[in-house]
VODO-261991 format. One record per residue: y, x, z of N, C-alpha, C, CB in turn; residue in three letters; residue number from 0. Coordinates in nm, 2 decimals. Atoms other than C-alpha are relative to their C-alpha. Glycine has a CB too. Example, Ala and Ser with C-alpha at 12.3 -4.5 7.8 and 13.67 -1.06 7.14 Angstrom:
<nodes>
(node (-0.12,0.09,0.00),(-0.45,1.23,0.78),(0.12,0.09,0.00),(0.00,-0.10,0.12),ALA,0)
(node (-0.11,-0.09,0.00),(-0.11,1.37,0.71),(0.11,-0.08,0.08),(0.05,0.04,-0.14),SER,1)
</nodes>
This chain:
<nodes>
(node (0.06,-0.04,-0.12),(-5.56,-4.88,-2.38),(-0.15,-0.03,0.00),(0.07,-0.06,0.12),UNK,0)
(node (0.16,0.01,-0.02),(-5.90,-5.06,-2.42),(-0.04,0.10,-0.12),(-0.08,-0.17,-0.01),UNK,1)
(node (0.09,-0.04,0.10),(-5.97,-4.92,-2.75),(-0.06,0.17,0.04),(0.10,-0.02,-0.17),UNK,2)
(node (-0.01,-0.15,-0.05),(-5.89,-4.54,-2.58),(-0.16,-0.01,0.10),(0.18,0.03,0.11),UNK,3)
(node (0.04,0.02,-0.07),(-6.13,-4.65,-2.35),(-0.16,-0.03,-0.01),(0.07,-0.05,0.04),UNK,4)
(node (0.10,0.07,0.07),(-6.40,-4.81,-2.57),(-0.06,0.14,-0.08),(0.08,-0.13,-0.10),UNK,5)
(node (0.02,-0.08,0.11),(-6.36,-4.49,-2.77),(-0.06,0.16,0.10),(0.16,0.00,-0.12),UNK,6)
(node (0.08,-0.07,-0.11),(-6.45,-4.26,-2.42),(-0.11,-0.04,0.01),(0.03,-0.01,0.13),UNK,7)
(node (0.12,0.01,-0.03),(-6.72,-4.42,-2.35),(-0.11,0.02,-0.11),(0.00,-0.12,0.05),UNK,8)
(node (0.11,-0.06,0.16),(-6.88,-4.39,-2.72),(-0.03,0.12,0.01),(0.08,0.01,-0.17),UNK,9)
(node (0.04,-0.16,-0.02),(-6.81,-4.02,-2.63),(-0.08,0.05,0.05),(0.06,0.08,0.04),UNK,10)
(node (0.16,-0.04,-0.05),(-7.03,-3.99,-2.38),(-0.13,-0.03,-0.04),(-0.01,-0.04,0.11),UNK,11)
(node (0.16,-0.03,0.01),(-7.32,-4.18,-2.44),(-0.04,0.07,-0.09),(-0.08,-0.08,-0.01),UNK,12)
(node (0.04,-0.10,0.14),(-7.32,-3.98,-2.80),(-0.03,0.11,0.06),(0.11,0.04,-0.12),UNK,13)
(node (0.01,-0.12,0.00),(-7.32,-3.70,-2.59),(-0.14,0.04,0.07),(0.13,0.06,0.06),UNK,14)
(node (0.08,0.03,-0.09),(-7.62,-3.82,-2.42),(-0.15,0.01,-0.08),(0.04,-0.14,0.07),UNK,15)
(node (0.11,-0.02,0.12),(-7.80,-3.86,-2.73),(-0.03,0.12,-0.06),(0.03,-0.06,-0.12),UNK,16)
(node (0.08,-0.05,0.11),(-8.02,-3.61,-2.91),(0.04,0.02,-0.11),(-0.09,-0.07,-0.01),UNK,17)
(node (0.01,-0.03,0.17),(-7.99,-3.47,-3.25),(-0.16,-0.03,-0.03),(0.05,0.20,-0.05),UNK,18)
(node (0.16,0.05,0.03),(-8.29,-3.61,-3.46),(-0.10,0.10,-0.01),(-0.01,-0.08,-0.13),UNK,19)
(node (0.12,-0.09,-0.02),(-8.63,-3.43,-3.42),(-0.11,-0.01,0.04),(0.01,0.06,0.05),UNK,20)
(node (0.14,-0.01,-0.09),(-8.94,-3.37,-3.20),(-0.01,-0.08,0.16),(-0.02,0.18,0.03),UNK,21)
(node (0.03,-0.01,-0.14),(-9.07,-3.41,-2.89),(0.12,0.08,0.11),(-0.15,0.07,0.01),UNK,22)
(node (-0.16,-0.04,-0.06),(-8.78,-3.21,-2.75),(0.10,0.00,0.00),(0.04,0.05,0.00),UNK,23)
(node (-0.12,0.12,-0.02),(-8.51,-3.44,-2.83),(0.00,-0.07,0.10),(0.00,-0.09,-0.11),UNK,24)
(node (0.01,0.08,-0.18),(-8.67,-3.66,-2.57),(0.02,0.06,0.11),(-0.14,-0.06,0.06),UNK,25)
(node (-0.03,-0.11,-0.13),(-8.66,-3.38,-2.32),(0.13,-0.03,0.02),(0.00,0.17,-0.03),UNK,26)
(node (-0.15,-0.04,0.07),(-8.29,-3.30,-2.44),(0.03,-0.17,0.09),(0.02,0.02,-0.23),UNK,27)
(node (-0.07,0.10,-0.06),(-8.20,-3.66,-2.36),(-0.02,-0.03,0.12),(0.00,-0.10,-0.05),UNK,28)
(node (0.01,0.07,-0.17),(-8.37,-3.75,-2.03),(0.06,0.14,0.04),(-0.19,-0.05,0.08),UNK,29)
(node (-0.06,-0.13,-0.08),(-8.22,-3.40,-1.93),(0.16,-0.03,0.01),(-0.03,0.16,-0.09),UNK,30)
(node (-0.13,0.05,-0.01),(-7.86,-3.51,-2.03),(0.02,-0.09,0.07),(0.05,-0.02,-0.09),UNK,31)
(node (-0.02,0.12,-0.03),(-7.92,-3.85,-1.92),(0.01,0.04,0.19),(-0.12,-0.12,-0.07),UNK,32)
(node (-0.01,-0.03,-0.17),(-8.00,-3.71,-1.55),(0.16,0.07,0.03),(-0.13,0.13,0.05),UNK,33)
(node (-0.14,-0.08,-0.06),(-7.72,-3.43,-1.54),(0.10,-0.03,-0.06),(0.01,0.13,-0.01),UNK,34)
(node (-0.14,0.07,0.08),(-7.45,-3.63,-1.74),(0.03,-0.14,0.06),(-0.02,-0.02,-0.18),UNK,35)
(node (0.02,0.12,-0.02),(-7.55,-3.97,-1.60),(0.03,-0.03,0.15),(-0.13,-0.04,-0.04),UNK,36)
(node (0.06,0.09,-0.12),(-7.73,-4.04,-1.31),(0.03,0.07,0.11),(-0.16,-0.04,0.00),UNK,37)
(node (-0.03,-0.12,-0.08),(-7.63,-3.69,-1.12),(0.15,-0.03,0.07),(0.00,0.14,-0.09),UNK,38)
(node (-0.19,0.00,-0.04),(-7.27,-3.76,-1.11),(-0.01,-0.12,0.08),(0.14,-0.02,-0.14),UNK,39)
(node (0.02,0.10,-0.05),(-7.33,-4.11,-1.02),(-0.01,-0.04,0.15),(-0.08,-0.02,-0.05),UNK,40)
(node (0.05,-0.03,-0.13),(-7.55,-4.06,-0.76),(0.10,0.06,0.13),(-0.13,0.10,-0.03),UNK,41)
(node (-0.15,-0.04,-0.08),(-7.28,-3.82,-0.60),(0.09,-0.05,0.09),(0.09,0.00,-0.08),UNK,42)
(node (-0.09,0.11,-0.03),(-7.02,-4.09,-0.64),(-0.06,-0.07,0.11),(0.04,-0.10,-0.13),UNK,43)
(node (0.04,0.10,-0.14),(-7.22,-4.35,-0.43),(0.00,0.05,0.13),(-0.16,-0.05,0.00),UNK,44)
(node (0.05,-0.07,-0.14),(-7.36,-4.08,-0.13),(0.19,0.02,0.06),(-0.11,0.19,-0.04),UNK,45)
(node (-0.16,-0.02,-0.06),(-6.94,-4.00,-0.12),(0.07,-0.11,0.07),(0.11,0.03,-0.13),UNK,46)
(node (-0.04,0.12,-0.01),(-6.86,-4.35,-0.12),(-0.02,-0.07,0.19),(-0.08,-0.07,-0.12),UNK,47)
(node (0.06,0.04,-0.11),(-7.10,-4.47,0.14),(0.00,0.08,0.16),(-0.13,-0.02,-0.05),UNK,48)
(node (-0.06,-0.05,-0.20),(-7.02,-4.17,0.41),(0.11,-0.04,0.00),(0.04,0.19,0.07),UNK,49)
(node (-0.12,0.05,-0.05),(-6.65,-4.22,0.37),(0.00,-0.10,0.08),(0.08,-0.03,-0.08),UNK,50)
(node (0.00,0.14,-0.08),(-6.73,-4.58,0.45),(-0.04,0.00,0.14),(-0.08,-0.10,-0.07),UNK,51)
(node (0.04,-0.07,-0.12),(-6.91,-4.44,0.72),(0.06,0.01,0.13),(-0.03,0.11,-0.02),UNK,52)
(node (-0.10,-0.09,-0.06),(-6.66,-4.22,0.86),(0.10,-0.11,0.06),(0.06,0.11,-0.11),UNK,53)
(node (-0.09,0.10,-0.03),(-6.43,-4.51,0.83),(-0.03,-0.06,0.07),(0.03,-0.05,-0.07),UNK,54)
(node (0.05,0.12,-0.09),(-6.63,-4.77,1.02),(-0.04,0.07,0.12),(-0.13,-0.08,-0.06),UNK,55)
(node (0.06,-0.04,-0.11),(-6.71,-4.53,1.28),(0.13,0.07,0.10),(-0.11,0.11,-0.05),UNK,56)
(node (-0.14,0.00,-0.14),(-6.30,-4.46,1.41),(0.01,-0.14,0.06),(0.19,0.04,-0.06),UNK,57)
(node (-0.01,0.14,-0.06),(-6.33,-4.86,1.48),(-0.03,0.04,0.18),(-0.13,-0.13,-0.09),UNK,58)
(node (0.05,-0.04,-0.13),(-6.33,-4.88,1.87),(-0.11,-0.11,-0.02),(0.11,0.01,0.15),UNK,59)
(node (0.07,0.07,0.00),(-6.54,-5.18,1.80),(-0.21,0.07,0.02),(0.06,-0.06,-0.10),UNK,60)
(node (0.11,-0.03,0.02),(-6.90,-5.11,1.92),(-0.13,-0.02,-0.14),(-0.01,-0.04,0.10),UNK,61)
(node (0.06,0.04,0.10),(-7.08,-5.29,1.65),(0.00,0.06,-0.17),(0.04,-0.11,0.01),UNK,62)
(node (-0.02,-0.06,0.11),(-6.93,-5.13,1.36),(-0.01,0.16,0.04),(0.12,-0.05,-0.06),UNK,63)
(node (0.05,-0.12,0.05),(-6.98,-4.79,1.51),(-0.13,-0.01,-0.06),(0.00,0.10,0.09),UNK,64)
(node (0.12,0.02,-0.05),(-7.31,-4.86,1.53),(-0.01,0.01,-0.20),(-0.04,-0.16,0.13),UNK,65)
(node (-0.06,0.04,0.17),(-7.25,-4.99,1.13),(0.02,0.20,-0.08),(0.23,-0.13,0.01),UNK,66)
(node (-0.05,-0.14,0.07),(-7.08,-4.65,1.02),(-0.11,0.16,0.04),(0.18,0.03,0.08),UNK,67)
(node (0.08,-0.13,-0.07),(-7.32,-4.45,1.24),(-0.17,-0.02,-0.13),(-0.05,-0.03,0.25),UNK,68)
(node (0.14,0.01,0.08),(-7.65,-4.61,1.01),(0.09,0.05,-0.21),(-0.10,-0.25,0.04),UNK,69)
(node (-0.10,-0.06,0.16),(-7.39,-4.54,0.68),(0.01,0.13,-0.04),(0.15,-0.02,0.00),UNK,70)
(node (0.00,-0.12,-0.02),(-7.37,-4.22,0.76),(-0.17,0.11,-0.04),(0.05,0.00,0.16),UNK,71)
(node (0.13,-0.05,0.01),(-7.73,-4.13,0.81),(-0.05,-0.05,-0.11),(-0.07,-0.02,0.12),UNK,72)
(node (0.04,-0.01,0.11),(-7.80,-4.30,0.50),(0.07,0.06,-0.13),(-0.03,-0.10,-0.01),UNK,73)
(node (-0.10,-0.05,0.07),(-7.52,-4.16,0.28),(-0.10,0.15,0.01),(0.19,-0.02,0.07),UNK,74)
(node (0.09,-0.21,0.03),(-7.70,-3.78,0.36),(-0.09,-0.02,0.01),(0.01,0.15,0.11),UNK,75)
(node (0.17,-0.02,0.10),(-8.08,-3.91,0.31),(0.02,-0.01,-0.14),(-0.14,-0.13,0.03),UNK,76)
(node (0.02,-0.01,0.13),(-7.94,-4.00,-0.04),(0.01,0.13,-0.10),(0.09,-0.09,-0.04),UNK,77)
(node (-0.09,-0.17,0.06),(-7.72,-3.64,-0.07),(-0.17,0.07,0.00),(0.15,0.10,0.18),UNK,78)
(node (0.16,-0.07,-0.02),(-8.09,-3.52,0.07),(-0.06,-0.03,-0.13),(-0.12,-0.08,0.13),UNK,79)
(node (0.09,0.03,0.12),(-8.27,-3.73,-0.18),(0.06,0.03,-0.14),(-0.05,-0.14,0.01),UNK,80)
(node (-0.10,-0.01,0.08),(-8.02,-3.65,-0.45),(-0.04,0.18,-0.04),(0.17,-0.05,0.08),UNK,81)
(node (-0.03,-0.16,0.01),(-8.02,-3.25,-0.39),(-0.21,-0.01,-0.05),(0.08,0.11,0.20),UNK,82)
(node (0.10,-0.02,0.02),(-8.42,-3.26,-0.37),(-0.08,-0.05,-0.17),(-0.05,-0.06,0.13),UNK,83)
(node (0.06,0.08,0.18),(-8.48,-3.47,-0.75),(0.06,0.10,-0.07),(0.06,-0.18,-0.07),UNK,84)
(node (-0.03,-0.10,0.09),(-8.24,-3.21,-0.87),(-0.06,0.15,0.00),(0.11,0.00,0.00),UNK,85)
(node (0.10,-0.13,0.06),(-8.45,-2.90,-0.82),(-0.10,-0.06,0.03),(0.00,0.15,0.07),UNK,86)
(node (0.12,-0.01,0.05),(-8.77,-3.02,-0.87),(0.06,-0.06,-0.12),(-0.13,-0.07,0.06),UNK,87)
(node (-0.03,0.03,0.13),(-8.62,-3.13,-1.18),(0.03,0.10,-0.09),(0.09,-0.08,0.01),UNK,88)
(node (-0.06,-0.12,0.08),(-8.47,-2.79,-1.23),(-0.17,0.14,-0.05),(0.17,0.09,0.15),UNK,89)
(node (0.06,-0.02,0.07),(-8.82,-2.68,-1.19),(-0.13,0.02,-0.05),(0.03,0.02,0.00),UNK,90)
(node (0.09,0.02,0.11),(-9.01,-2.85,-1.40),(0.03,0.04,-0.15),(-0.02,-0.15,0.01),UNK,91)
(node (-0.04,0.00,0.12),(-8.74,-2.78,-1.66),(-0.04,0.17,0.01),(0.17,-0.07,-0.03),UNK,92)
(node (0.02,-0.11,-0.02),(-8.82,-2.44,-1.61),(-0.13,0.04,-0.01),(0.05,0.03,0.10),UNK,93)
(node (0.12,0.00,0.02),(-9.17,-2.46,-1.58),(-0.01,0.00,-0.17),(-0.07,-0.11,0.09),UNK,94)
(node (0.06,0.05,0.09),(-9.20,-2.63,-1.90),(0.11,0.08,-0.12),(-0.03,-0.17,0.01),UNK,95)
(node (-0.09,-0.08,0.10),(-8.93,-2.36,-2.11),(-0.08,0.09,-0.06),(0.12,0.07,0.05),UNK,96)
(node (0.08,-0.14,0.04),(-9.06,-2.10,-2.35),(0.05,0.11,0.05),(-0.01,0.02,-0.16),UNK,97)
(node (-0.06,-0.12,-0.06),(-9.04,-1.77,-2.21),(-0.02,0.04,0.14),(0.12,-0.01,-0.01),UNK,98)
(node (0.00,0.02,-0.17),(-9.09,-1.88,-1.86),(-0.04,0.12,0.03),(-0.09,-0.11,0.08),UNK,99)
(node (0.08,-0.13,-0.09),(-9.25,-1.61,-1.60),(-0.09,-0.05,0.00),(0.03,0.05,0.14),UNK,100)
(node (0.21,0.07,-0.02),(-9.57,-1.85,-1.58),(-0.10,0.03,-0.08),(-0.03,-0.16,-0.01),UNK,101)
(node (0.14,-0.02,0.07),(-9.90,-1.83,-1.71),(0.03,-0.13,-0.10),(-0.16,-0.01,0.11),UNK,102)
(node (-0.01,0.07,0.10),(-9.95,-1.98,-2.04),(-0.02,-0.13,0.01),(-0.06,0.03,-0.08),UNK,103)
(node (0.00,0.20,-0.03),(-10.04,-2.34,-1.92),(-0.12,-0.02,0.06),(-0.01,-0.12,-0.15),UNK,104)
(node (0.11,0.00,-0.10),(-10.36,-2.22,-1.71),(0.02,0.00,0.15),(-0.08,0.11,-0.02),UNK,105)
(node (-0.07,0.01,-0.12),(-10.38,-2.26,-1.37),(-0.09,0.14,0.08),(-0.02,-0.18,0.07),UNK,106)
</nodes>
């Protein structure tokens, strides 16, 4: 069971890595590392922290709505801040592709 487990996780981060090369290997990885990594991640937490939200906010206890009501509103500035890193991320990756629609690198 651990080794199964030991031997997932090897998968991914390999899959995180780069084939050897240029300057566009580093791309390549911080690009995986976001949308393989830190994307999903991120996700997980914003899901986590409304549910908890949600949850703390059927309490009849005043205090913990109060609790689930600030959980809430931060759970969707992260979804916010979460959705907003991923398109300017999508584009810069875009900006900086050959082929683009843009001008050659003048402004």
């Amino acid at each position: 069971m651990m080794k199964h487990m030991l031997m997932d996780l090897v998968l991914k981060v390999a899959a995180l890595l780069p084939a050897a090369g240029g300057a566009s290997d580093i791309t390549t990885y911080f690009q995986n590392l976001f949308n393989n990594g830190i994307k999903p991640v991120s996700y997980a937490v914003a899901v986590f922290f409304f549910s908890w939200g949600a949850i703390e906010l059927m309490f009849p206890n005043e205090r913990s709505q109060d609790r689930g009501k600030a959980a809430l509103y931060r759970a969707l500035a992260g979804l916010v801040l979460i959705l907003l890193t991923t398109a300017i991320a999508t584009i810069f990756s875009q900006a900086g592709s050959p082929g683009s629609s843009g001008t050659s690198g003048t402004w």
